[in-house]
C-alpha positions as YAML, in Angstrom:
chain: A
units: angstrom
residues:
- id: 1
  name: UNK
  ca: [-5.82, 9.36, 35.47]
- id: 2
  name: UNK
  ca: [-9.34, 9.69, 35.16]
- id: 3
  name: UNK
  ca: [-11.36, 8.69, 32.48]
- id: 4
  name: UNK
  ca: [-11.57, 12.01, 30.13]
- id: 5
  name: UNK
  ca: [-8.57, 13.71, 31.73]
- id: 6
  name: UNK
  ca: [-6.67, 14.52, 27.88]
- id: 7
  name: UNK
  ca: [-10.34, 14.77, 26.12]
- id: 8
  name: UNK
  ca: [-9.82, 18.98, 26.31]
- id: 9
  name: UNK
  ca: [-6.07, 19.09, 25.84]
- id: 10
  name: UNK
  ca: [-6.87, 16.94, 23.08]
- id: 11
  name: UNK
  ca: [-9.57, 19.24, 21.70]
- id: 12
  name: UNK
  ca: [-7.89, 22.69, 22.22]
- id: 13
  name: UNK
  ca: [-4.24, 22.19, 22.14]
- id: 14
  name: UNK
  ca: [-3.39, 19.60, 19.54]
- id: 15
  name: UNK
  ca: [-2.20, 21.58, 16.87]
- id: 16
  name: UNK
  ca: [0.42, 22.81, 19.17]
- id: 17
  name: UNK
  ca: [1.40, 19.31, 20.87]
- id: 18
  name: UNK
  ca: [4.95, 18.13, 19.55]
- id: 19
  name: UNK
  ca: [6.25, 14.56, 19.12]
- id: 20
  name: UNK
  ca: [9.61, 14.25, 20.67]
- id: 21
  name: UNK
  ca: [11.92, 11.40, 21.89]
- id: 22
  name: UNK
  ca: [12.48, 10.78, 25.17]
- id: 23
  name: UNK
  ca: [10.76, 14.17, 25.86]
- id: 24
  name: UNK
  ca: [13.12, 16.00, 24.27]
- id: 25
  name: UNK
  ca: [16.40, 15.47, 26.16]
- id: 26
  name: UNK
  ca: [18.37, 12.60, 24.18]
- id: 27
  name: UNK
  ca: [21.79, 14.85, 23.77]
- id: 28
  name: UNK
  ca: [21.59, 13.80, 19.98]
- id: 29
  name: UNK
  ca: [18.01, 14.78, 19.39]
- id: 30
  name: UNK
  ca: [17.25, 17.12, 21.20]
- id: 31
  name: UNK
  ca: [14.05, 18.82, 20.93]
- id: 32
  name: UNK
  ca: [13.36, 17.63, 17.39]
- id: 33
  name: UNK
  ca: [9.92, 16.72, 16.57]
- id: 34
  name: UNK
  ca: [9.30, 13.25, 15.06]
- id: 35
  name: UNK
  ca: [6.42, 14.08, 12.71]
- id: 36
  name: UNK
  ca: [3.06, 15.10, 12.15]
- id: 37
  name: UNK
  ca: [-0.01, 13.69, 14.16]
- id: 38
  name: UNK
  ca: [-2.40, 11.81, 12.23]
- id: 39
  name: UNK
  ca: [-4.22, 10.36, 15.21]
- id: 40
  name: UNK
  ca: [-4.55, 11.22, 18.02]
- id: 41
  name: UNK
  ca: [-7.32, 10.17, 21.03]
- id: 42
  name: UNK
  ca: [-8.05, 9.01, 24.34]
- id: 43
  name: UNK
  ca: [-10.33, 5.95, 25.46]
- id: 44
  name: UNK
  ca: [-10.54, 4.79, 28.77]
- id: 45
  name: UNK
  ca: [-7.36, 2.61, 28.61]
- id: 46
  name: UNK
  ca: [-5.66, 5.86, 28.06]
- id: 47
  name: UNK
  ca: [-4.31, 7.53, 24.67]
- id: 48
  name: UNK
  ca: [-3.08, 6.10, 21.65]
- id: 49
  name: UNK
  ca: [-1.72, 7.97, 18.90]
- id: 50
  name: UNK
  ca: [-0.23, 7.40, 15.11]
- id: 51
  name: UNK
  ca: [2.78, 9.39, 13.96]
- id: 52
  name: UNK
  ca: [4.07, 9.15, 10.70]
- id: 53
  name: UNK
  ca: [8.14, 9.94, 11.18]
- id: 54
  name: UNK
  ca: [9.69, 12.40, 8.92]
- id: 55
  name: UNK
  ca: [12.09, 11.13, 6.62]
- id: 56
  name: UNK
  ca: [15.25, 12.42, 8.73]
- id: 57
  name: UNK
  ca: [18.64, 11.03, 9.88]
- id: 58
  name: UNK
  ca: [17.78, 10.98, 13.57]
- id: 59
  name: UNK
  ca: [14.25, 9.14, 12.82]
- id: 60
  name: UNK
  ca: [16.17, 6.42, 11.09]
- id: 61
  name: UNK
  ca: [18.12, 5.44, 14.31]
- id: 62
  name: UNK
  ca: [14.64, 5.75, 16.21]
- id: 63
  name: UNK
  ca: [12.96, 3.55, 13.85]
- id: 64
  name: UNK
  ca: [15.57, 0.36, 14.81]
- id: 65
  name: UNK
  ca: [14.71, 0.78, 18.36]
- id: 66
  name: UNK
  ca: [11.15, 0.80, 17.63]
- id: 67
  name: UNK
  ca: [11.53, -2.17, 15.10]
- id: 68
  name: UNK
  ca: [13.38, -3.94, 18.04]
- id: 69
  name: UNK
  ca: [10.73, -3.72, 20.54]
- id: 70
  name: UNK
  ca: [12.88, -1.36, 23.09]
- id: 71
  name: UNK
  ca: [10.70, 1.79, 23.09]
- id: 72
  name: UNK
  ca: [7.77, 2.91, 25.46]
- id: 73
  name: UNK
  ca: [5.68, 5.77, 25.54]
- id: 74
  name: UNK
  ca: [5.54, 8.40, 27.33]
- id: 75
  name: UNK
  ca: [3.75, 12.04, 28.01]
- id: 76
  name: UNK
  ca: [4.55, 15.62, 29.88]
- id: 77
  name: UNK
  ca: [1.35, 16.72, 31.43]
- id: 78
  name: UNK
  ca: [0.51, 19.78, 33.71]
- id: 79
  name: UNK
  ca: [-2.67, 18.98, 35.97]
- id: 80
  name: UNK
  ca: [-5.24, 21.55, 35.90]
- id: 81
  name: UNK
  ca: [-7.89, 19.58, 37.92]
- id: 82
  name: UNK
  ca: [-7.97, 16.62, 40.59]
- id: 83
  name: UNK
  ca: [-9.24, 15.38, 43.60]
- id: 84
  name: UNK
  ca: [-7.01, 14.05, 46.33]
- id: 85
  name: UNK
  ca: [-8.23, 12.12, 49.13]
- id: 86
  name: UNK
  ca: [-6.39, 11.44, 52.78]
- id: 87
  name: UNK
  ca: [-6.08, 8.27, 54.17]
- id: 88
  name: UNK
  ca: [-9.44, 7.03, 52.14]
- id: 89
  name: UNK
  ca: [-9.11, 3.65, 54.05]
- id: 90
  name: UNK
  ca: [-8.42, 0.24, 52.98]
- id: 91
  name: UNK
  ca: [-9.90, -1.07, 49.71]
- id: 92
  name: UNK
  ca: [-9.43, -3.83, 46.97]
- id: 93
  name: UNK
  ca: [-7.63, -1.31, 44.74]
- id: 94
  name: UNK
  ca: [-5.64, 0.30, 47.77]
- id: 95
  name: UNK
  ca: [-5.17, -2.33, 50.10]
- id: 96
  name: UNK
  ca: [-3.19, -0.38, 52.07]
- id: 97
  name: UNK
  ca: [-5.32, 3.11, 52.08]
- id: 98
  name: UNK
  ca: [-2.41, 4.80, 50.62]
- id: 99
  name: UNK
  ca: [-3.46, 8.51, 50.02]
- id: 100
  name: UNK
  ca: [-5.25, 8.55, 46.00]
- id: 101
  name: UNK
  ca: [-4.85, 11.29, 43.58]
- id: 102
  name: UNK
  ca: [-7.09, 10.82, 40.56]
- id: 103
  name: UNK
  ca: [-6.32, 13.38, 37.94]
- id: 104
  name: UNK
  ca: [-9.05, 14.68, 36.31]
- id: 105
  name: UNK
  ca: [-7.51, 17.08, 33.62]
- id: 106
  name: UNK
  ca: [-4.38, 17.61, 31.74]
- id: 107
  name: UNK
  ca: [-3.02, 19.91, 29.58]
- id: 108
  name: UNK
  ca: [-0.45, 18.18, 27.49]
- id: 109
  name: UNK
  ca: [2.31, 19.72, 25.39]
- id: 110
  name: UNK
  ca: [4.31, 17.16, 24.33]
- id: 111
  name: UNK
  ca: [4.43, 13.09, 24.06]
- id: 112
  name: UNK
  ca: [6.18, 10.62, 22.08]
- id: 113
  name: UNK
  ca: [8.50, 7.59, 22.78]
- id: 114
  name: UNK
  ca: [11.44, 6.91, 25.18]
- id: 115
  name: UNK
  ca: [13.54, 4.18, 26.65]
- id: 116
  name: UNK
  ca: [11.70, 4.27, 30.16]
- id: 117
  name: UNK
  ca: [7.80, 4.34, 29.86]
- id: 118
  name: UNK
  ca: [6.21, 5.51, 33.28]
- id: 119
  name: UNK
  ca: [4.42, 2.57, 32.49]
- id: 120
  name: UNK
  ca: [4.89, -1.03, 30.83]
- id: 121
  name: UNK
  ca: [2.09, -1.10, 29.29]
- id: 122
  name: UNK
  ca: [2.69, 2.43, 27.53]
- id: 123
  name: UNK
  ca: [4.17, 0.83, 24.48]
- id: 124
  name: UNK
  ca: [5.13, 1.94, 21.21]
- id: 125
  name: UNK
  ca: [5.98, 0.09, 18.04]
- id: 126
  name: UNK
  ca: [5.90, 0.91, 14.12]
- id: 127
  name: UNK
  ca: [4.54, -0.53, 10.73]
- id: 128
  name: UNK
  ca: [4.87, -0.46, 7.40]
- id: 129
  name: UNK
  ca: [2.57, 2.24, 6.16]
- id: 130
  name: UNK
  ca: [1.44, -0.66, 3.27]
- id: 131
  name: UNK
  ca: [-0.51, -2.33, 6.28]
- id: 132
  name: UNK
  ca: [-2.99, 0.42, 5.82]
- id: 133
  name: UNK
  ca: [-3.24, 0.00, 1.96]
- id: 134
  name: UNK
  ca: [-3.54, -3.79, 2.47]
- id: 135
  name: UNK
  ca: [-6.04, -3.46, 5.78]
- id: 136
  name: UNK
  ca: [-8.32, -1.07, 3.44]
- id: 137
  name: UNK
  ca: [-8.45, -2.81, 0.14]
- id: 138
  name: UNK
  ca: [-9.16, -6.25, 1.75]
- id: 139
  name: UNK
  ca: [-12.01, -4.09, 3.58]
- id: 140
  name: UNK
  ca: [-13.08, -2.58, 0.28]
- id: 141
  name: UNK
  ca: [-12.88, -6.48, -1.78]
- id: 142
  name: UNK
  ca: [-15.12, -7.54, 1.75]
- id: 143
  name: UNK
  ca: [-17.74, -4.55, 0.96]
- id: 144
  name: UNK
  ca: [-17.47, -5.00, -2.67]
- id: 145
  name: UNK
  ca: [-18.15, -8.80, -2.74]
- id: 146
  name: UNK
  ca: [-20.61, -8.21, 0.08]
- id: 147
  name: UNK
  ca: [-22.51, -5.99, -2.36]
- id: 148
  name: UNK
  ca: [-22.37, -8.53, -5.14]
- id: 149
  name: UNK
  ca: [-23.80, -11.52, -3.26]
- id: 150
  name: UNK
  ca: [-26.67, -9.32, -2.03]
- id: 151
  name: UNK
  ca: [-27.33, -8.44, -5.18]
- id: 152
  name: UNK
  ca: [-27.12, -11.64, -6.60]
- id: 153
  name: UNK
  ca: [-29.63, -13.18, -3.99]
- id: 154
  name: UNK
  ca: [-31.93, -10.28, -4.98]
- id: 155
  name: UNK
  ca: [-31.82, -11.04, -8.57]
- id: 156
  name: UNK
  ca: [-32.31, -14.70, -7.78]
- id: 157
  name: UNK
  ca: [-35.47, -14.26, -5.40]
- id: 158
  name: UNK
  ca: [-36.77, -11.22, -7.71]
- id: 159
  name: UNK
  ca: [-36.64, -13.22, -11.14]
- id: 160
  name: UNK
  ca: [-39.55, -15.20, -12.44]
- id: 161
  name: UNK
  ca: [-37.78, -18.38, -13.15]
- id: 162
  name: UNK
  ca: [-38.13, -21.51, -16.18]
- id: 163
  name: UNK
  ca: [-36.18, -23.39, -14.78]
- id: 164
  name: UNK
  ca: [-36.61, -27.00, -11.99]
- id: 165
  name: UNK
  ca: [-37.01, -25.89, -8.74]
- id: 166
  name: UNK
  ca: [-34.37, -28.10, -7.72]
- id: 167
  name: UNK
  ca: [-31.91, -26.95, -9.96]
- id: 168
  name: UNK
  ca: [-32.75, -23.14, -8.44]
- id: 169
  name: UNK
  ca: [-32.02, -24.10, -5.31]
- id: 170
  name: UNK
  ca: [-28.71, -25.40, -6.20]
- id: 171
  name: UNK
  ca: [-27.90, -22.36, -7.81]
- id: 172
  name: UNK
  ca: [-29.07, -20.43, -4.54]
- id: 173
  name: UNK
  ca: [-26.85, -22.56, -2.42]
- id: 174
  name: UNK
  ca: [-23.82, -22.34, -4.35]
- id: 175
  name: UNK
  ca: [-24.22, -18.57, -4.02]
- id: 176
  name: UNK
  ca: [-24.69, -18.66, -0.70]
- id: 177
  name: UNK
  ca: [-21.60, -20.50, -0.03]
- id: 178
  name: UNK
  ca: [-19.71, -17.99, -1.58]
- id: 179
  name: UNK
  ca: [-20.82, -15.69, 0.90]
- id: 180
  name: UNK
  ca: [-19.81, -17.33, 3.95]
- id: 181
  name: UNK
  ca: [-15.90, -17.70, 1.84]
- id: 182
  name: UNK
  ca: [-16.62, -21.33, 0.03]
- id: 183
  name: UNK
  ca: [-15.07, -21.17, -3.76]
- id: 184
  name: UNK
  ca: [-16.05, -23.90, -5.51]
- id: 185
  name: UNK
  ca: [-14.33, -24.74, -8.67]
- id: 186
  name: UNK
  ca: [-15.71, -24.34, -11.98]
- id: 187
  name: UNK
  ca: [-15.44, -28.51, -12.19]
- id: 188
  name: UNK
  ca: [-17.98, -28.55, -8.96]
- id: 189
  name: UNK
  ca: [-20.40, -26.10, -10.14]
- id: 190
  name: UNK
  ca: [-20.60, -28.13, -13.15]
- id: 191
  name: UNK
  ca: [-20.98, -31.10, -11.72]
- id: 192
  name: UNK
  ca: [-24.15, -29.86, -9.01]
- id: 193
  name: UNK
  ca: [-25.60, -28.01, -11.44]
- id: 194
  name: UNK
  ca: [-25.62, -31.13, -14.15]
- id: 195
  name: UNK
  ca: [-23.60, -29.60, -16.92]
- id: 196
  name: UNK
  ca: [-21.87, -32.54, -18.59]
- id: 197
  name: UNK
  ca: [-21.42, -31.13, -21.98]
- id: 198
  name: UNK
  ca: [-17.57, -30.11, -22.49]
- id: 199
  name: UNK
  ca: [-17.36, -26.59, -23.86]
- id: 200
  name: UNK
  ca: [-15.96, -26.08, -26.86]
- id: 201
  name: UNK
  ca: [-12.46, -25.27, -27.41]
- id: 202
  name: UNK
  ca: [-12.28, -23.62, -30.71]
- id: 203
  name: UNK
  ca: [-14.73, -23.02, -33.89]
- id: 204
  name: UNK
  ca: [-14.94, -25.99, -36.28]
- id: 205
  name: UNK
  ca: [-15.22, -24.09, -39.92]
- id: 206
  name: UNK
  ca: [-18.08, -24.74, -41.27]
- id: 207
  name: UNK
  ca: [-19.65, -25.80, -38.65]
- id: 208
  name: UNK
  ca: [-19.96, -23.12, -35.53]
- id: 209
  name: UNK
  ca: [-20.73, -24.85, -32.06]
- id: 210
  name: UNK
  ca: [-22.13, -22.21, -29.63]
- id: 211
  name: UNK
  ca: [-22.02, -23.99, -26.03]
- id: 212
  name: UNK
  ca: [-25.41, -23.07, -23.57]
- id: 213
  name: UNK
  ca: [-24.57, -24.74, -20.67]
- id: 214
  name: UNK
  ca: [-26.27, -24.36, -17.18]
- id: 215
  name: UNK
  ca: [-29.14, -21.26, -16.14]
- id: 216
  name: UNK
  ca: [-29.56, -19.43, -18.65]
- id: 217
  name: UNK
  ca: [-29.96, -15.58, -17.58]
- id: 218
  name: UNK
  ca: [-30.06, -12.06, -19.05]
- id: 219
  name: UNK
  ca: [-27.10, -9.80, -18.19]
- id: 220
  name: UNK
  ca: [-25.77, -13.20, -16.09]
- id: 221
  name: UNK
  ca: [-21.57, -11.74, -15.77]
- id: 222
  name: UNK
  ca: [-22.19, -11.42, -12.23]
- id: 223
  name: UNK
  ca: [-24.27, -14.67, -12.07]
- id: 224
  name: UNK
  ca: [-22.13, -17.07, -14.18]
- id: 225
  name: UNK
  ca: [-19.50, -16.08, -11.56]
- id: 226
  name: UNK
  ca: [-20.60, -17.26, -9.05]
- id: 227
  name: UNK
  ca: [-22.80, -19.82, -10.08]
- id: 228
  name: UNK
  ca: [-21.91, -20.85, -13.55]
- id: 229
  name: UNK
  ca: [-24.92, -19.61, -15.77]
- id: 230
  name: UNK
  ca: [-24.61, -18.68, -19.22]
- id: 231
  name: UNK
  ca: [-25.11, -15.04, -20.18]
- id: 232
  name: UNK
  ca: [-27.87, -13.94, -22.74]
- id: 233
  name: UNK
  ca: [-26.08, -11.33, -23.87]
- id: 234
  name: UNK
  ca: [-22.82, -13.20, -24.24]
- id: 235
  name: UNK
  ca: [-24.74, -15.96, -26.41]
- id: 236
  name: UNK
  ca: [-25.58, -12.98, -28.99]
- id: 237
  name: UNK
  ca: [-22.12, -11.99, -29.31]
- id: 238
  name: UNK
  ca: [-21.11, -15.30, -30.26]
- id: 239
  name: UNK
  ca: [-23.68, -15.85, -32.57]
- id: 240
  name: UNK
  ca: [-23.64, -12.25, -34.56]
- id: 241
  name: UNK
  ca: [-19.75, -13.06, -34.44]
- id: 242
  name: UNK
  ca: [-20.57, -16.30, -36.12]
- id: 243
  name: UNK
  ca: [-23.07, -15.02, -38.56]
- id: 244
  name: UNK
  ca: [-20.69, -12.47, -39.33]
- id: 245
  name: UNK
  ca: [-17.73, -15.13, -40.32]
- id: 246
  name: UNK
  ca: [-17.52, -15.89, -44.08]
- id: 247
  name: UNK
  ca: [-16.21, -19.11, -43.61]
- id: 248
  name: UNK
  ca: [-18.95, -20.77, -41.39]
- id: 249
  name: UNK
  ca: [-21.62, -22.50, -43.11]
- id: 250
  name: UNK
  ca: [-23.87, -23.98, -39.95]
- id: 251
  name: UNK
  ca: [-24.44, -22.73, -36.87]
- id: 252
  name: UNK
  ca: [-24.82, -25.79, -33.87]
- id: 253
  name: UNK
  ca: [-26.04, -24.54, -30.02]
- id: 254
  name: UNK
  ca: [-24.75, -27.20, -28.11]
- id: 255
  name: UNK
  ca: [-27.18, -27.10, -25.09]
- id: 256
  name: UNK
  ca: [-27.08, -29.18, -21.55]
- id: 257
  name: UNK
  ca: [-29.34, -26.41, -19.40]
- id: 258
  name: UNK
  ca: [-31.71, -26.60, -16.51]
- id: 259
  name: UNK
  ca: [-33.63, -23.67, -18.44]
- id: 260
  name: UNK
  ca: [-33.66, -19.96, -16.72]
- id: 261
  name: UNK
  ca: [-34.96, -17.01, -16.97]
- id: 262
  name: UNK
  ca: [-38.65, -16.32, -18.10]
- id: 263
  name: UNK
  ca: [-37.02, -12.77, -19.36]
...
């Protein structure tokens, strides 16, 4: 088979090719198509195809065989072009100068899988169709997180800082161990970016301690995750939601910070 032999079949004739088993002649079967063709294309190993199986009696008893590994695949094709050549002479893929028929194009009807594959490596098998969901949301989180530590190093190199270049760079490494699939826990980040202060577990009445510990940086959700800063905006909250408490008397901010944002 030459390279590009089912590319026109492919093309033209797809929506007319039928998935049978064992080309249609199992005595139980029969001529029954297996389901719908979601995929469907030729490289130049040869073609590979995806077939979602219908929810039917006869697909169940297919689908053990193809669990247990005992299925091949195979197609019905018509040539419609090749080139044969006569005693072509010895070579290192003919050692024997065998007469050669390389087909050049099909036209195939039908394909699908049977007990005896023309060839062993025309396999077939079957998954769950949850591999796809799993395969794209891990390849969504990838993208998504991908996005957020680009942005995050943007933010970081964009920002006019107040804070010791030392402690910055921390802060820039942390992140960029993220990227490449480190997690440090919250305990190390603390610990690298000199936060010894221990937050505060609960208001004290009358006294309200507001903890500001590590960078401090405007809009920093995305930024405290990954490299433990403390959030402008979240430091508002807690203070508008102290001011706002009848009970509390004093307000304490209980800082241990490198400094942050000039913003």
């Amino acid at each position: 088979m030459a390279p590009g032999a089912f590319t026109k079949t492919i093309q033209e004739n797809r929506d007319r090719m039928r998935v049978l088993f064992h080309h249609g002649k199992d005595p139980s079967i029969g001529m029954k198509p297996l389901g719908p063709i979601t995929r469907l294309e030729a490289d130049d190993e040869g073609v590979h195809y995806e077939v979602p199986l219908l929810d039917t009696s006869y697909n169940h008893d297919i689908e053990e065989m193809l669990v247990a590994g005992v299925l091949g695949s195979s197609f019905r094709f018509e040539a419609l072009k090749e080139d044969r050549k006569r005693r072509p002479g010895r070579s290192a893929h003919n050692p024997k100068g065998l007469d050669e028929r390389t087909v050049l194009e099909v036209r195939m009807p039908e394909f699908g899988p049977t007990p005896f594959p023309a060839y062993a490596s025309a396999t077939a098998g079957m998954r769950s169709i949850s591999d796809s969901f799993v395969q794209e949301e891990r390849m969504e989180t990838r993208v998504v997180s991908e996005r957020l530590y680009e942005r995050a190093t943007e933010f970081v190199s964009e920002t006019a800082w107040l804070m010791q270049p030392a402690m910055l760079a921390v802060v820039m490494a942390i992140i960029a161990e993220r990227r490449e699939g480190y997690r440090p826990t919250q305990e190390e980040i603390d610990e690298r970016i000199g936060v010894r202060s221990e937050p505060t577990d609960a208001p004290l009445a009358p006294v309200r301690v507001i903890d500001v510990l590590g960078p401090i940086i405007p809009k920093a959700t995305m930024m405290g995750n990954l490299s433990g800063a403390t959030s402008v905006e979240q430091l508002q909250t807690e203070f508008r939601a102290a001011l706002a408490e009848p009970s509390v008397k004093s307000i304490l901010f209980n800082f241990d910070s490198p400094g942050g944002s000039a913003r």
